[in-house]
PyMOL commands that place a pseudoatom at each C-alpha (Angstrom):
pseudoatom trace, name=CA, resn=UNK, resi=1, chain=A, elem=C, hetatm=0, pos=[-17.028, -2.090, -14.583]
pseudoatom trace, name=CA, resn=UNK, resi=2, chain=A, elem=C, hetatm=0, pos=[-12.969, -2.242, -14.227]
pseudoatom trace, name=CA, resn=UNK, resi=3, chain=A, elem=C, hetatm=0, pos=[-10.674, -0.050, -16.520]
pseudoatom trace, name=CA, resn=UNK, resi=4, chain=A, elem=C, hetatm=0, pos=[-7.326, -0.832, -17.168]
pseudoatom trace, name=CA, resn=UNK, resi=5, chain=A, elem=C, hetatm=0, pos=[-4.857, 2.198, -17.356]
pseudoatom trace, name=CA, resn=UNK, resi=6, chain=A, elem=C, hetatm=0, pos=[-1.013, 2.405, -16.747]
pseudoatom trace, name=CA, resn=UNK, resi=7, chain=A, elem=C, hetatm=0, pos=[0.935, 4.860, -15.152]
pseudoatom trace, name=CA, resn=UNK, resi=8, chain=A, elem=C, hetatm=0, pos=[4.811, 5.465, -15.068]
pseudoatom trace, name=CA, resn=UNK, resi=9, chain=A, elem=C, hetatm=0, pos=[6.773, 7.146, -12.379]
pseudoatom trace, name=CA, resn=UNK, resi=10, chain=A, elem=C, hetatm=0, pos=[10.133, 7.507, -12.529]
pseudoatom trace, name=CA, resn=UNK, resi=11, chain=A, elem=C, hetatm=0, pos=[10.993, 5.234, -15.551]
pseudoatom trace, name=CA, resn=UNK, resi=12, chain=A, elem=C, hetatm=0, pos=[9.108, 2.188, -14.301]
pseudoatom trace, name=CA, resn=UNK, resi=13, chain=A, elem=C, hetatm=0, pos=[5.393, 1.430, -15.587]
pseudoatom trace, name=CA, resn=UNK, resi=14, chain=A, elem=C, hetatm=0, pos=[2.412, 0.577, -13.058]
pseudoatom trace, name=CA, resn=UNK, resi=15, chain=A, elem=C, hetatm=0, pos=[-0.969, -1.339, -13.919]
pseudoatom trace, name=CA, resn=UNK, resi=16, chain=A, elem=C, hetatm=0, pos=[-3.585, 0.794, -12.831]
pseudoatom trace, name=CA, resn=UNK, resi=17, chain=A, elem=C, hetatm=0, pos=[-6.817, -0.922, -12.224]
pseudoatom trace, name=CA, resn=UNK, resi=18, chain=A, elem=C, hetatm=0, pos=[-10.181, 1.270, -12.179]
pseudoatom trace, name=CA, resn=UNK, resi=19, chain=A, elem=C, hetatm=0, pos=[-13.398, -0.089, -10.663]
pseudoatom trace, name=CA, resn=UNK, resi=20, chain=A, elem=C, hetatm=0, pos=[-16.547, 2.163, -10.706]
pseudoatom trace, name=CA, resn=UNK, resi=21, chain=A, elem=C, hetatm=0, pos=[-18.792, 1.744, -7.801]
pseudoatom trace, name=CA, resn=UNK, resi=22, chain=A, elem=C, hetatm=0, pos=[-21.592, 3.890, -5.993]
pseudoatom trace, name=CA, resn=UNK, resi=23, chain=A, elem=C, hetatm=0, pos=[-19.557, 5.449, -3.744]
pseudoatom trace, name=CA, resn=UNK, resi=24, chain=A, elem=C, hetatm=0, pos=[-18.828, 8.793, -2.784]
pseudoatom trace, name=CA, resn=UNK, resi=25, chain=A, elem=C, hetatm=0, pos=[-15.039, 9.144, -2.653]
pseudoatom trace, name=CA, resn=UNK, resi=26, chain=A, elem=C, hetatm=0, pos=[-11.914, 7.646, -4.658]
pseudoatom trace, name=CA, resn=UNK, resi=27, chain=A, elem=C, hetatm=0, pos=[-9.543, 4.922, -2.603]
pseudoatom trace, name=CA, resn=UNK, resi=28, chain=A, elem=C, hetatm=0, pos=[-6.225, 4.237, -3.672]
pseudoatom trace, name=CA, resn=UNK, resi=29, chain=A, elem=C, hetatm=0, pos=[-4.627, 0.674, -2.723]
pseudoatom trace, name=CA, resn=UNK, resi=30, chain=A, elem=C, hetatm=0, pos=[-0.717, -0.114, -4.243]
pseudoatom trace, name=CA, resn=UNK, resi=31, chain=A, elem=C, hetatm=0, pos=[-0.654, -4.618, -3.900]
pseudoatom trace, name=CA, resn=UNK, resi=32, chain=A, elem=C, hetatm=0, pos=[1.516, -6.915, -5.847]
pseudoatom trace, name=CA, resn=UNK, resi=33, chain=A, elem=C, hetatm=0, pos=[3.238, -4.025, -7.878]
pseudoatom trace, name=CA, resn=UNK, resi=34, chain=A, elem=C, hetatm=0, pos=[0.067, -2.645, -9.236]
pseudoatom trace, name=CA, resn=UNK, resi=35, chain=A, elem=C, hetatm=0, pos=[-2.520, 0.312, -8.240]
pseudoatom trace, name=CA, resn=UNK, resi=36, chain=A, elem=C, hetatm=0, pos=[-6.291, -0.535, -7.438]
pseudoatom trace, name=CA, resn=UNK, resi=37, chain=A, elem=C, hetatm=0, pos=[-8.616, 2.239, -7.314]
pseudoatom trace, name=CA, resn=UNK, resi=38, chain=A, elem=C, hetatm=0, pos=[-12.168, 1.960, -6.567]
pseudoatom trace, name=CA, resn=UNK, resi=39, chain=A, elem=C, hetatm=0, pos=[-14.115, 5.698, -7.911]
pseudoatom trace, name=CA, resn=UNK, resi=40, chain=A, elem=C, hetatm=0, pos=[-17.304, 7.029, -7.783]
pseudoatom trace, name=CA, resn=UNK, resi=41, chain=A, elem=C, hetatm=0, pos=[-19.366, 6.249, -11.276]
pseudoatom trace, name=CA, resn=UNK, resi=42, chain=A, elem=C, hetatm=0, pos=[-18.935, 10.018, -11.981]
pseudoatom trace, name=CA, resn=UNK, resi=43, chain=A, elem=C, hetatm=0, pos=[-15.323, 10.841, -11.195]
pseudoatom trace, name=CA, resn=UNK, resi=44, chain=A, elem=C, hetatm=0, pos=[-13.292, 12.071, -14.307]
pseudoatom trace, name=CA, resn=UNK, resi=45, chain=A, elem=C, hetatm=0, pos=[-9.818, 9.561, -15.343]
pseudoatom trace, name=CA, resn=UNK, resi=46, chain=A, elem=C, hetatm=0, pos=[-8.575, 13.252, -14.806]
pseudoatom trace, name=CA, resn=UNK, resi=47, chain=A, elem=C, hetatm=0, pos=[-9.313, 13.276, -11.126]
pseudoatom trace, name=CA, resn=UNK, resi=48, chain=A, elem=C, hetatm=0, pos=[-8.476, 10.173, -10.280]
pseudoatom trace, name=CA, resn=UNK, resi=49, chain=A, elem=C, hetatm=0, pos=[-4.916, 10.624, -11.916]
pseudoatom trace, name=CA, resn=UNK, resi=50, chain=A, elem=C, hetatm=0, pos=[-4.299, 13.958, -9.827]
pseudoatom trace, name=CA, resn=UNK, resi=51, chain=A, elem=C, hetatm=0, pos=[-4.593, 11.754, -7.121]
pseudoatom trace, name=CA, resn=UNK, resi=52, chain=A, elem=C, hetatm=0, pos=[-2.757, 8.861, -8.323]
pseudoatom trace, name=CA, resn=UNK, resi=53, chain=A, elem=C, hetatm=0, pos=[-0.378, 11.754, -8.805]
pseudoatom trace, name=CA, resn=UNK, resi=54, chain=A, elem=C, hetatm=0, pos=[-0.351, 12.766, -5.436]
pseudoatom trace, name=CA, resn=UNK, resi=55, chain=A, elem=C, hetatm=0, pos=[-0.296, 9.342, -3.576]
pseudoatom trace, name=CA, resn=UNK, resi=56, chain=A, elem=C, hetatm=0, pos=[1.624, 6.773, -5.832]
pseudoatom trace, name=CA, resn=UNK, resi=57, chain=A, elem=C, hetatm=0, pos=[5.248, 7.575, -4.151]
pseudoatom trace, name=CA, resn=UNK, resi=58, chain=A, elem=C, hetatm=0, pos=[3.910, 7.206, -0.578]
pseudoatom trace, name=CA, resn=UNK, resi=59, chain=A, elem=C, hetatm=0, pos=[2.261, 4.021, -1.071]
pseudoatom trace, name=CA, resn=UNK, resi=60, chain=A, elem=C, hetatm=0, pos=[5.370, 2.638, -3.536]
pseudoatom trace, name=CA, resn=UNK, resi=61, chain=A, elem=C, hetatm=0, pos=[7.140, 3.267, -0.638]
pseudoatom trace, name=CA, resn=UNK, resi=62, chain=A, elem=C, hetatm=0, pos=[5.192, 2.199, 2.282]
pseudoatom trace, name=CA, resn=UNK, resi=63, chain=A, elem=C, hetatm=0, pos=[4.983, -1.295, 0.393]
pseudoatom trace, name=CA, resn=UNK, resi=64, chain=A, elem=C, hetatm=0, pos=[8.347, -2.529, 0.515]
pseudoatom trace, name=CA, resn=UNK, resi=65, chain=A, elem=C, hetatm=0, pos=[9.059, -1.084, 4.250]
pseudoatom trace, name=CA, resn=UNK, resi=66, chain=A, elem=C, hetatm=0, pos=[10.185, -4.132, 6.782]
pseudoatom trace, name=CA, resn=UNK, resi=67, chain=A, elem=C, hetatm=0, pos=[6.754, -5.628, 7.421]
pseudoatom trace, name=CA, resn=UNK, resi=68, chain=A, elem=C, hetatm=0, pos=[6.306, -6.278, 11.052]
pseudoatom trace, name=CA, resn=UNK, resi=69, chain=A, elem=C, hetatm=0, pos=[5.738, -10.146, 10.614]
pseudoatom trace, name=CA, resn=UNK, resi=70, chain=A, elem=C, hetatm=0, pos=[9.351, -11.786, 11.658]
pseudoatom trace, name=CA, resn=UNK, resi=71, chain=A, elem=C, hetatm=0, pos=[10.386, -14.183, 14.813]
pseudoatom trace, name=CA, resn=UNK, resi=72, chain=A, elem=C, hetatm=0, pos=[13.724, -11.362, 15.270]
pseudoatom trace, name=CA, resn=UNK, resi=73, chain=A, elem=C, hetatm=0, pos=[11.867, -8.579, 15.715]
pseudoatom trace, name=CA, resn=UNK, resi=74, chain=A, elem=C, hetatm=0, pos=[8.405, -6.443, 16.418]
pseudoatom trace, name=CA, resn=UNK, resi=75, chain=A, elem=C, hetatm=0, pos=[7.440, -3.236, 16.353]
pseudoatom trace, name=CA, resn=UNK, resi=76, chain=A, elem=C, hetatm=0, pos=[6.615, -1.625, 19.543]
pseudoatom trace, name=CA, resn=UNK, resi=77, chain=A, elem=C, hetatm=0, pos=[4.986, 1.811, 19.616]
pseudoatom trace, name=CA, resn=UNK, resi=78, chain=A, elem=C, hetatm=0, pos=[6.708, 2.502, 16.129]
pseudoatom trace, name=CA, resn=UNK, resi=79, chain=A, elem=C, hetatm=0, pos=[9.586, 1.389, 17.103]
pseudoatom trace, name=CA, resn=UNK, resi=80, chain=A, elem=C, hetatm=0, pos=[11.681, -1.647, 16.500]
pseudoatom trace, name=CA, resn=UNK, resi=81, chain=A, elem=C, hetatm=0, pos=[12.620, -3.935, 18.808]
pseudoatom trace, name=CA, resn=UNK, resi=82, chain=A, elem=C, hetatm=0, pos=[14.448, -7.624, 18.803]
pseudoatom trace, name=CA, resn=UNK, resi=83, chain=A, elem=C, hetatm=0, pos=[13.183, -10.911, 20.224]
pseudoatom trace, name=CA, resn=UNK, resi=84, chain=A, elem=C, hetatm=0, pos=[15.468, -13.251, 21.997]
pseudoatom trace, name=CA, resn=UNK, resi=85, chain=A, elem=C, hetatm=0, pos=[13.799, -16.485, 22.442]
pseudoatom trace, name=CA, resn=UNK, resi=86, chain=A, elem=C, hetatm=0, pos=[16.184, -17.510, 25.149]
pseudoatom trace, name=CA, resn=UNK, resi=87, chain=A, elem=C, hetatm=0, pos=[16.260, -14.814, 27.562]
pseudoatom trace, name=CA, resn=UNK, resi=88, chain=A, elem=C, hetatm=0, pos=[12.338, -15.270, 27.930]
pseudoatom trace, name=CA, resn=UNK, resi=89, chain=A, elem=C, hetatm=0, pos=[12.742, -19.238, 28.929]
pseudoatom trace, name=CA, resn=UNK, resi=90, chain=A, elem=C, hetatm=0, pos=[14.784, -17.945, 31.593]
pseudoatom trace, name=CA, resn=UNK, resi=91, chain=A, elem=C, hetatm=0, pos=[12.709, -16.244, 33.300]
pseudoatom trace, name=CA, resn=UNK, resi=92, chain=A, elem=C, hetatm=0, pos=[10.016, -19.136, 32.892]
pseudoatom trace, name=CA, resn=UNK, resi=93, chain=A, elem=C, hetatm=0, pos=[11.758, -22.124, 34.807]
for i in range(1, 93): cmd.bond("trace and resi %d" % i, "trace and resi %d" % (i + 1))
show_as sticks, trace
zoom trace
């Protein structure tokens, strides 16, 4: 069963996309500018909104961080570092 909701935060307007399963906790994804939330069959639109509440800024932002997927750089431990083709077919030949 999926439920469709929306949800605004700070002027802009979300989709908010409810599936009930048999589980026994509520998970909270943010993809392609819209919330997915998988809940338990008995968990109140209430609950899963104070959560929605609590989570929907950290995930908005975690989304459009740098992604780690470029041929300039990678992250190393956390921490970002460039790639230099060249200086690597240096020390090759």
């Amino acid at each position: 069963m999926m439920e469709t909701l929306s949800y605004t935060l700070e002027g802009k307007t979300y989709a908010v996309l409810i599936q009930r399963k048999r589980m026994k906790s509520i998970t909270y994804r943010f993809r392609d500018g819209q919330f997915l939330i998988s809940a338990p069959r008995i968990a109140s639109n209430r609950a899963i909104i104070m959560g929605l509440n609590k989570f929907a800024k950290k995930m908005i932002d975690r989304s459009t961080e740098d992604k780690a997927q470029s041929d300039e750089f990678v992250y190393i431990f956390g921490k970002k570092e460039s790639i230099n083709i060249n200086d690597y077919d240096d020390n090759y030949n």
